[in-house]
N, C-alpha and C positions, 0 to 999 in steps of 0.2 A: 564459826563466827568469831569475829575480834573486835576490843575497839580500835579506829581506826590510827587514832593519835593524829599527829600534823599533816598526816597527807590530806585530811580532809580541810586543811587553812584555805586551798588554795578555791573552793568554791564561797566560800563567808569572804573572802577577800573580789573574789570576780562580782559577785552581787553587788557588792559595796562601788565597784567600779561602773557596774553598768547601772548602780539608780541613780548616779552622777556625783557619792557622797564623799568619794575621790579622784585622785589619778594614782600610779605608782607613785610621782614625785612628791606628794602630799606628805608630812613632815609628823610621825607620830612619837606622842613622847613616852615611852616607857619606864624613864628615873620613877621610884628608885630600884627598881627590878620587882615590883610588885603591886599586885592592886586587891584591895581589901571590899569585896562586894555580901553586904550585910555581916552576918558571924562567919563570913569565909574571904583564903586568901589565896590569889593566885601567883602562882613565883613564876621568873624566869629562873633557873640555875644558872643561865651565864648571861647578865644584864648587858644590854646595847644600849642604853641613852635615848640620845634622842634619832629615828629611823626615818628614814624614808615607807613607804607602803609599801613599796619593794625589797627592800631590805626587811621588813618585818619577816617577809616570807623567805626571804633570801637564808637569814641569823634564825627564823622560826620562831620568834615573839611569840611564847603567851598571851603575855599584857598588851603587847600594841594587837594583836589578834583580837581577842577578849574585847578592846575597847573600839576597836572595828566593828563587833558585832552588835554592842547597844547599840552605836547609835542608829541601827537601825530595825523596823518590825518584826518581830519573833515570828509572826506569820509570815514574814517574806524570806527568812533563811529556812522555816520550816518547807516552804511553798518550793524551794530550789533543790534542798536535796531531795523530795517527795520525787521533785520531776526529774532528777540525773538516775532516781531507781533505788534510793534506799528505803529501807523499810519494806520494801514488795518484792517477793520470787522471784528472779527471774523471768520463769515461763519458757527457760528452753525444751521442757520433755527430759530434765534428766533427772534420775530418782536422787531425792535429797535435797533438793533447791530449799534454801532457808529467806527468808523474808527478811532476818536481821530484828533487831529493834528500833524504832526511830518513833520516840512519843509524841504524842498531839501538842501542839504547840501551847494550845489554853493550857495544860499543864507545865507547862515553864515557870522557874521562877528567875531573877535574872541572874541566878546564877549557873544554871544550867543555860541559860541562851548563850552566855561568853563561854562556856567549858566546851559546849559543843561546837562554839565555832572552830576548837581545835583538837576534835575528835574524841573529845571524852563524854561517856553517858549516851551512845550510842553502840550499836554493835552493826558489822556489815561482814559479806564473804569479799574476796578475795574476785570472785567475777564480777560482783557489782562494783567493786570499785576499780576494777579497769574499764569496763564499760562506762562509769559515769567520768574517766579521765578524757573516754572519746570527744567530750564535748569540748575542749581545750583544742585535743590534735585537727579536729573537723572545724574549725572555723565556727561554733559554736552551736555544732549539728550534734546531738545524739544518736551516735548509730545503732542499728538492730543489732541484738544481738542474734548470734546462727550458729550451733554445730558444724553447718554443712557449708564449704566454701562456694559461693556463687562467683559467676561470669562478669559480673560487672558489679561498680561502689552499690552499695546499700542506700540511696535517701533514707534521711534522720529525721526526727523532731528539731527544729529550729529554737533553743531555749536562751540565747545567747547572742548577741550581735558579734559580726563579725571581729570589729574593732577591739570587742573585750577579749575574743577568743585572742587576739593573737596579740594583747598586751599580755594577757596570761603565758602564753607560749614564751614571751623574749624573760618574763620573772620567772617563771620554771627554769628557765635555760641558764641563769643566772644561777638558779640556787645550787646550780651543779658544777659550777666553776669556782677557781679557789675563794676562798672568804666564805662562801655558802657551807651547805654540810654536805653535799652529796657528791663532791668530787670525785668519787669512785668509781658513781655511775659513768664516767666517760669514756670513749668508746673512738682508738686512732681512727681516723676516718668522715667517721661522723658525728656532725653535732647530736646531744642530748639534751632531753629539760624532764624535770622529776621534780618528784620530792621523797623527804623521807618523813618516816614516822618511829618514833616510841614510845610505848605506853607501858605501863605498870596492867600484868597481869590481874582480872578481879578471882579473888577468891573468899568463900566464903559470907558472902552480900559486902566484899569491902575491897580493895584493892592489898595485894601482896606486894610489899618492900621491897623483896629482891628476887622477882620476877618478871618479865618482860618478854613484851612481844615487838618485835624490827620488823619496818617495813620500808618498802619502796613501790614508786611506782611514777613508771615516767612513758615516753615517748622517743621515737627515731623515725630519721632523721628529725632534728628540730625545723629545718627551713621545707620539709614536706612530709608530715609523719605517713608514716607507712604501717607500724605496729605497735603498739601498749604494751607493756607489760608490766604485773603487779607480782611482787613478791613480800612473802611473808615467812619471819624466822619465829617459831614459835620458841620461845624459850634458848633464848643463846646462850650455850654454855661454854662457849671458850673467850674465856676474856671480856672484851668489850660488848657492850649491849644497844649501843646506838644502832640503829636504824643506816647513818649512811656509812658504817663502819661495814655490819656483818651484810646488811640485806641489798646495800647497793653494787659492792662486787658480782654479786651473784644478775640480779639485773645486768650489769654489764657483758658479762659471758652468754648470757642465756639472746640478751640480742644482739650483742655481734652474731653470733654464729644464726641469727635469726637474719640478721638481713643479707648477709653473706648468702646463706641459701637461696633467700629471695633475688638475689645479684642486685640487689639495692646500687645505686649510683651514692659514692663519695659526695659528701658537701662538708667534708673540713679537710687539711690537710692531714697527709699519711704524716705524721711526726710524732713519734713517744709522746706517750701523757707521764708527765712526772706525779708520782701517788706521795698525796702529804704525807710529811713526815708526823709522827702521832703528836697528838695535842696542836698542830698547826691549822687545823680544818674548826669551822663552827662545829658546836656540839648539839645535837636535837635539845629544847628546853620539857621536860617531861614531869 
Protein backbone atom coordinates (compact mmCIF):
# COMPACT_ATOMS: atom_id res chain seq x y z
CA UNK A 1 0.00 0.00 0.00
CA UNK A 2 1.12 3.77 -0.94
CA UNK A 3 -0.22 6.99 -0.96
CA UNK A 4 -1.30 7.58 -4.20
CA UNK A 5 -0.15 11.34 -4.80
CA UNK A 6 -1.58 13.09 -8.06
CA UNK A 7 -2.81 10.29 -9.89
CA UNK A 8 -5.55 10.25 -7.71
CA UNK A 9 -6.38 14.39 -9.20
CA UNK A 10 -7.94 13.09 -11.97
CA UNK A 11 -11.18 11.46 -10.21
CA UNK A 12 -11.79 15.03 -7.57
CA UNK A 13 -11.40 16.65 -10.92
CA UNK A 14 -14.04 14.29 -13.16
CA UNK A 15 -16.62 14.73 -10.02
CA UNK A 16 -16.24 18.25 -10.19
CA UNK A 17 -16.92 17.98 -14.03
CA UNK A 18 -19.86 15.80 -13.87
CA UNK A 19 -21.98 17.82 -10.82
CA UNK A 20 -21.74 20.65 -13.48
CA UNK A 21 -19.07 22.75 -11.07
CA UNK A 22 -17.03 23.03 -14.12
CA UNK A 23 -15.74 22.36 -17.64
CA UNK A 24 -11.88 21.81 -18.51
CA UNK A 25 -12.05 25.48 -19.77
CA UNK A 26 -13.09 26.92 -16.37
CA UNK A 27 -10.21 29.37 -15.50
CA UNK A 28 -8.61 28.46 -11.81
CA UNK A 29 -6.52 30.73 -10.00
CA UNK A 30 -3.71 29.45 -8.16
CA UNK A 31 -1.35 32.85 -7.48
CA UNK A 32 0.52 32.92 -5.30
CA UNK A 33 1.40 29.13 -5.52
CA UNK A 34 -0.25 28.60 -2.27
CA UNK A 35 -3.22 28.24 -0.19
CA UNK A 36 -3.34 28.53 3.54
CA UNK A 37 -6.41 26.23 4.97
CA UNK A 38 -6.71 26.90 8.80
CA UNK A 39 -2.82 26.36 10.67
CA UNK A 40 -1.94 24.67 7.36
CA UNK A 41 -0.41 25.48 3.98
CA UNK A 42 -0.70 23.90 0.72
CA UNK A 43 2.30 24.63 -1.95
CA UNK A 44 2.72 24.19 -5.51
CA UNK A 45 6.59 23.82 -5.92
CA UNK A 46 6.43 25.19 -9.33
CA UNK A 47 3.46 27.85 -9.33
CA UNK A 48 1.28 28.18 -12.73
CA UNK A 49 -0.96 31.33 -12.11
CA UNK A 50 -3.77 31.56 -13.28
CA UNK A 51 -5.08 27.65 -15.21
CA UNK A 52 -7.34 26.40 -17.00
CA UNK A 53 -9.16 22.91 -15.15
CA UNK A 54 -7.14 21.17 -17.66
CA UNK A 55 -4.17 22.51 -17.13
CA UNK A 56 -4.54 22.17 -13.40
CA UNK A 57 -4.21 18.47 -14.25
CA UNK A 58 -2.19 18.92 -17.21
CA UNK A 59 0.93 21.26 -14.71
CA UNK A 60 -0.72 18.93 -11.56
CA UNK A 61 -1.80 21.94 -9.22
CA UNK A 62 -2.10 21.38 -5.81
CA UNK A 63 -3.80 24.60 -5.14
CA UNK A 64 -6.15 24.66 -8.11
CA UNK A 65 -6.71 20.73 -7.21
CA UNK A 66 -7.29 21.57 -3.31
CA UNK A 67 -9.62 24.45 -4.42
CA UNK A 68 -11.59 22.12 -6.81
CA UNK A 69 -12.26 20.06 -4.01
CA UNK A 70 -13.95 22.51 -1.46
CA UNK A 71 -16.05 23.76 -3.44
CA UNK A 72 -17.76 20.79 -3.43
CA UNK A 73 -19.30 17.82 -0.64
CA UNK A 74 -16.82 15.77 1.38
CA UNK A 75 -19.42 13.11 0.92
CA UNK A 76 -19.42 13.34 -2.64
CA UNK A 77 -15.62 12.92 -3.30
CA UNK A 78 -15.81 10.58 -0.37
CA UNK A 79 -19.01 8.69 -2.29
CA UNK A 80 -16.59 8.54 -5.82
CA UNK A 81 -13.66 7.05 -4.63
CA UNK A 82 -15.79 4.41 -2.25
CA UNK A 83 -17.41 3.54 -5.64
CA UNK A 84 -14.09 3.41 -8.27
CA UNK A 85 -12.75 0.77 -5.10
CA UNK A 86 -10.79 2.31 -2.71
CA UNK A 87 -10.67 1.65 0.61
CA UNK A 88 -12.25 -2.09 -0.04
CA UNK A 89 -10.23 -5.54 -1.06
CA UNK A 90 -10.33 -6.33 -4.04
CA UNK A 91 -12.11 -9.75 -3.77
CA UNK A 92 -10.08 -11.40 -6.40
CA UNK A 93 -9.23 -14.71 -4.29
CA UNK A 94 -5.70 -13.70 -4.12
CA UNK A 95 -3.88 -14.05 -0.83
CA UNK A 96 -2.89 -10.67 0.42
CA UNK A 97 -5.61 -8.37 -0.99
CA UNK A 98 -5.32 -5.01 1.20
CA UNK A 99 -8.32 -2.82 1.53
CA UNK A 100 -6.02 0.33 1.71
CA UNK A 101 -7.07 3.29 3.96
CA UNK A 102 -9.70 5.60 2.94
CA UNK A 103 -11.46 7.43 6.12
CA UNK A 104 -15.14 8.25 6.71
CA UNK A 105 -15.91 11.34 5.40
CA UNK A 106 -17.56 12.83 8.89
CA UNK A 107 -14.07 12.63 9.90
CA UNK A 108 -12.71 15.18 7.45
CA UNK A 109 -11.65 18.27 8.24
CA UNK A 110 -11.25 20.69 5.33
CA UNK A 111 -8.01 20.13 5.26
CA UNK A 112 -7.87 16.68 4.54
CA UNK A 113 -10.79 16.96 1.81
CA UNK A 114 -8.31 19.32 -0.38
CA UNK A 115 -5.01 17.06 0.51
CA UNK A 116 -6.89 14.07 -0.47
CA UNK A 117 -8.23 15.46 -3.61
CA UNK A 118 -4.51 15.05 -4.60
CA UNK A 119 -3.63 11.73 -3.13
CA UNK A 120 -2.54 12.49 0.26
CA UNK A 121 -3.93 10.81 3.62
CA UNK A 122 -5.02 7.99 1.81
CA UNK A 123 -3.31 4.83 0.98
CA UNK A 124 -4.37 2.24 -2.01
CA UNK A 125 -2.41 -0.99 -3.84
CA UNK A 126 -1.38 -0.59 -7.19
CA UNK A 127 -4.58 -3.03 -8.49
CA UNK A 128 -6.96 -0.80 -7.17
CA UNK A 129 -5.77 2.09 -8.78
CA UNK A 130 -5.65 0.53 -12.17
CA UNK A 131 -8.88 -0.85 -11.88
CA UNK A 132 -10.53 2.41 -10.71
CA UNK A 133 -8.43 4.18 -13.83
CA UNK A 134 -10.81 1.78 -15.94
CA UNK A 135 -13.56 4.02 -15.45
CA UNK A 136 -11.78 6.85 -17.71
CA UNK A 137 -10.71 4.25 -20.42
CA UNK A 138 -14.58 2.58 -20.42
CA UNK A 139 -16.58 5.56 -21.04
CA UNK A 140 -17.29 5.81 -17.42
CA UNK A 141 -17.99 2.06 -16.77
CA UNK A 142 -16.09 0.20 -13.95
CA UNK A 143 -14.96 -2.85 -15.10
CA UNK A 144 -14.57 -6.32 -13.18
CA UNK A 145 -11.86 -7.07 -12.03
CA UNK A 146 -10.66 -11.04 -13.03
CA UNK A 147 -7.45 -13.21 -12.89
CA UNK A 148 -8.75 -15.12 -15.50
CA UNK A 149 -9.17 -13.70 -19.12
CA UNK A 150 -12.72 -14.09 -20.48
CA UNK A 151 -14.07 -14.39 -24.15
CA UNK A 152 -15.90 -11.40 -24.34
CA UNK A 153 -15.71 -7.21 -22.58
CA UNK A 154 -16.77 -7.45 -19.00
CA UNK A 155 -20.04 -5.05 -18.27
CA UNK A 156 -19.15 -2.62 -15.54
CA UNK A 157 -20.89 -0.38 -12.99
CA UNK A 158 -21.88 2.76 -14.82
CA UNK A 159 -20.33 5.69 -12.24
CA UNK A 160 -19.72 8.28 -14.76
CA UNK A 161 -21.49 9.74 -17.85
CA UNK A 162 -20.07 9.08 -20.95
CA UNK A 163 -19.25 12.85 -21.80
CA UNK A 164 -17.03 13.09 -18.39
CA UNK A 165 -15.29 9.80 -19.34
CA UNK A 166 -14.12 11.01 -22.35
CA UNK A 167 -13.41 14.84 -21.38
CA UNK A 168 -11.14 12.93 -18.88
CA UNK A 169 -9.49 10.80 -21.50
CA UNK A 170 -8.59 14.14 -24.05
CA UNK A 171 -6.99 15.96 -20.22
CA UNK A 172 -5.02 12.65 -19.42
CA UNK A 173 -3.81 12.70 -22.96
CA UNK A 174 -2.76 16.11 -22.55
CA UNK A 175 -0.95 15.63 -19.54
CA UNK A 176 1.44 13.35 -21.36
CA UNK A 177 2.33 15.70 -24.06
CA UNK A 178 4.99 18.29 -23.76
CA UNK A 179 4.09 21.03 -21.21
CA UNK A 180 2.37 18.38 -18.98
CA UNK A 181 4.72 16.06 -16.84
CA UNK A 182 4.39 12.72 -18.29
CA UNK A 183 5.83 12.92 -21.54
CA UNK A 184 7.73 9.79 -21.11
CA UNK A 185 4.88 7.83 -21.10
CA UNK A 186 4.49 8.10 -24.90
CA UNK A 187 4.68 5.43 -26.91
CA UNK A 188 5.78 5.75 -31.34
CA UNK A 189 2.53 4.53 -32.54
CA UNK A 190 0.24 5.09 -30.28
CA UNK A 191 -1.73 7.70 -28.54
CA UNK A 192 -1.31 7.68 -24.46
CA UNK A 193 -3.20 9.55 -21.51
CA UNK A 194 -1.76 9.11 -17.74
CA UNK A 195 -0.80 10.62 -15.09
CA UNK A 196 1.75 10.82 -12.87
CA UNK A 197 2.30 10.84 -9.12
CA UNK A 198 4.76 11.83 -6.27
CA UNK A 199 4.59 11.70 -2.81
CA UNK A 200 6.83 11.87 0.12
CA UNK A 201 7.25 8.60 1.79
CA UNK A 202 5.24 8.40 5.54
CA UNK A 203 7.47 7.33 8.15
CA UNK A 204 7.19 7.11 11.35
CA UNK A 205 3.34 8.66 11.83
CA UNK A 206 4.88 11.54 9.69
CA UNK A 207 6.12 11.95 6.23
CA UNK A 208 10.17 11.51 5.36
CA UNK A 209 11.89 14.47 3.40
CA UNK A 210 13.83 12.59 1.30
CA UNK A 211 11.94 9.68 0.42
CA UNK A 212 9.47 8.91 -2.17
CA UNK A 213 7.36 7.05 -3.90
CA UNK A 214 6.77 7.64 -8.32
CA UNK A 215 3.93 6.59 -9.91
CA UNK A 216 2.23 6.34 -13.11
CA UNK A 217 -0.71 5.21 -14.48
CA UNK A 218 -2.37 5.62 -17.68
CA UNK A 219 -4.08 4.03 -20.60
CA UNK A 220 -3.65 2.78 -24.57
CA UNK A 221 -4.48 3.40 -27.10
CA UNK A 222 -6.08 6.85 -26.08
CA UNK A 223 -8.67 7.03 -28.94
CA UNK A 224 -9.90 3.14 -27.90
CA UNK A 225 -8.10 1.82 -24.67
CA UNK A 226 -7.45 -1.60 -24.77
CA UNK A 227 -5.11 -1.77 -21.49
CA UNK A 228 -4.22 0.18 -18.03
CA UNK A 229 -1.37 -0.02 -16.55
CA UNK A 230 -0.09 1.34 -13.09
CA UNK A 231 3.25 1.41 -12.01
CA UNK A 232 4.86 2.18 -8.89
CA UNK A 233 8.76 2.98 -7.99
CA UNK A 234 9.11 2.59 -4.60
CA UNK A 235 11.80 4.59 -3.44
CA UNK A 236 13.96 5.98 -6.52
CA UNK A 237 17.37 5.92 -5.97
CA UNK A 238 19.00 7.18 -9.08
CA UNK A 239 18.70 10.71 -9.44
CA UNK A 240 15.43 12.13 -10.08
CA UNK A 241 12.32 11.25 -8.01
CA UNK A 242 9.44 12.47 -10.01
CA UNK A 243 6.85 10.34 -10.93
CA UNK A 244 6.93 11.24 -14.83
CA UNK A 245 10.72 11.04 -14.90
CA UNK A 246 11.55 7.46 -13.24
CA UNK A 247 7.80 5.67 -13.22
CA UNK A 248 6.56 6.82 -16.67
CA UNK A 249 9.28 5.29 -18.89
CA UNK A 250 8.83 2.18 -17.32
CA UNK A 251 4.87 2.38 -18.14
CA UNK A 252 5.96 3.14 -21.71
CA UNK A 253 8.01 -0.06 -22.29
CA UNK A 254 5.91 -2.27 -20.35
CA UNK A 255 2.79 -1.21 -22.97
CA UNK A 256 4.31 -0.91 -25.87
CA UNK A 257 5.42 -4.44 -25.78
CA UNK A 258 1.83 -4.95 -24.28
CA UNK A 259 -0.02 -3.84 -27.15
CA UNK A 260 2.40 -5.19 -29.59
CA UNK A 261 1.64 -8.52 -28.36
CA UNK A 262 -1.88 -7.91 -28.32
CA UNK A 263 -1.28 -6.65 -32.31
CA UNK A 264 -3.07 -3.46 -31.20
CA UNK A 265 -3.86 -1.33 -34.43
CA UNK A 266 -1.57 2.04 -34.66
CA UNK A 267 -3.76 5.38 -33.87
CA UNK A 268 -0.77 7.84 -33.93
CA UNK A 269 1.88 7.99 -36.44
CA UNK A 270 4.98 5.76 -36.47
CA UNK A 271 7.46 9.05 -35.93
CA UNK A 272 10.19 9.29 -32.97
CA UNK A 273 9.02 10.82 -29.82
CA UNK A 274 11.56 13.48 -29.06
CA UNK A 275 12.26 12.82 -24.89
CA UNK A 276 12.62 16.38 -23.05
CA UNK A 277 15.51 17.51 -22.45
CA UNK A 278 15.75 17.69 -18.30
CA UNK A 279 14.15 20.50 -16.64
CA UNK A 280 11.97 21.20 -19.88
CA UNK A 281 8.94 19.00 -18.90
CA UNK A 282 6.35 20.06 -15.76
CA UNK A 283 7.45 18.89 -12.70
CA UNK A 284 4.92 16.68 -10.45
CA UNK A 285 3.96 19.51 -7.49
CA UNK A 286 4.55 17.20 -4.24
Amino acid sequence: LFEPGSTLKPFTLALAIERGKLTPATLVQTTPGYLTIADYTIHDTHPGGTLSAAQVLQKSSNVGMAKIALSMPREAIWGLFKRVGFGTAPQLGFPGEAAGKLRHYRSWRPIEQATMAYGMGISVSLVQLAHAYTVFARDGELVPLSLVKTGTAASGEKLLSTETARAMRAMLELAVQPGGTGPRARIMGWRVAGKTGTAHKQENGGYAPDKFVASFVGFAPASAPRVVVAVMIDEPSAGQHYGGIVAAPVFAQVTQGALRMMGVPHDAPLEPLETPAEGDEAKENT
